[in-house]
C-alpha positions as CSV (number, residue, x, y, z in Angstrom):
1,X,-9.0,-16.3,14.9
2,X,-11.7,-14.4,13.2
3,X,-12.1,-13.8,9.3
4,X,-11.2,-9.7,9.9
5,X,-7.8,-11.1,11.6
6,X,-6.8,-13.7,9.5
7,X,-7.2,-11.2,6.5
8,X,-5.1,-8.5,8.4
9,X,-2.2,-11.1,9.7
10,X,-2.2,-12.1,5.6
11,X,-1.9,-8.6,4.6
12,X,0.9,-7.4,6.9
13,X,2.8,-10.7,6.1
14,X,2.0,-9.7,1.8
15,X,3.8,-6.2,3.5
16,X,6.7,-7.5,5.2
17,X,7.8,-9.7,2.3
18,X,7.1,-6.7,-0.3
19,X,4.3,-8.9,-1.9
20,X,1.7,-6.0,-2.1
21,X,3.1,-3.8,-5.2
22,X,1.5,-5.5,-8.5
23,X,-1.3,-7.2,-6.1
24,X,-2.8,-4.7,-4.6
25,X,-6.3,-5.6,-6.2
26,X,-6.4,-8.6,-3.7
27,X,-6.2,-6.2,-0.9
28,X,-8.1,-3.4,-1.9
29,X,-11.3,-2.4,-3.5
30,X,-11.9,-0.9,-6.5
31,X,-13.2,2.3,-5.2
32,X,-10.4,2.7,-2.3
33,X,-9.2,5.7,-1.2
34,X,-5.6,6.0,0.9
35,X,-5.2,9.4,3.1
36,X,-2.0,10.1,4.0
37,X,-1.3,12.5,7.0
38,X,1.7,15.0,6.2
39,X,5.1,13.6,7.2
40,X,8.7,14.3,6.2
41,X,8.5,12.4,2.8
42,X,5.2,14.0,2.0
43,X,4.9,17.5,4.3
44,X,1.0,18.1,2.9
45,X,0.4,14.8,2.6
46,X,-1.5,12.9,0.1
47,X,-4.7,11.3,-0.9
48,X,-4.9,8.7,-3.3
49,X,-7.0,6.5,-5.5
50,X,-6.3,2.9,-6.2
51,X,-4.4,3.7,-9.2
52,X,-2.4,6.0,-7.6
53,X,-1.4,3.3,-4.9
54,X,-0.5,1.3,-7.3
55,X,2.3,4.5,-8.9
56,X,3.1,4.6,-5.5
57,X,4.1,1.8,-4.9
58,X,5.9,0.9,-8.0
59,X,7.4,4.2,-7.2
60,X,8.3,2.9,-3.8
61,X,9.9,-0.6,-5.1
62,X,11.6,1.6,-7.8
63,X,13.2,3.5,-4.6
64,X,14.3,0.8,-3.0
65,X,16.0,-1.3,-5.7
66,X,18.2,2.0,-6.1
67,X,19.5,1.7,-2.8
């Protein structure tokens, strides 16, 4: 298994077991950028910085936990 896979099997495991949100500077770089295509949740969709992945995702886990 290359480097590039093992990262990417480490990452969506980190997804799956909601271990991203408050970590996200071990997956991303400082100067990422997330582009969002329009969907139902977001109908124009979105870009964000890594700053506002991290809102989003607090947002996200803040979501959830109501549930």
């Amino acid at each position: 298994m290359s480097d590039h896979e093992s990262l990417v099997r480490a990452y969506l495991r980190a997804i799956e077991r909601g271990e991203v949100v408050g970590h996200e500077s071990d997956w991303y770089v400082d100067d990422a950028v997330q582009i969002e295509l329009p969907n139902r949740l977001i109908p124009s969709g979105a870009t964000r910085d890594l700053a506002a992945l991290k809102l989003a995702g607090e947002f996200g886990d803040r979501t959830e936990e109501a549930r």
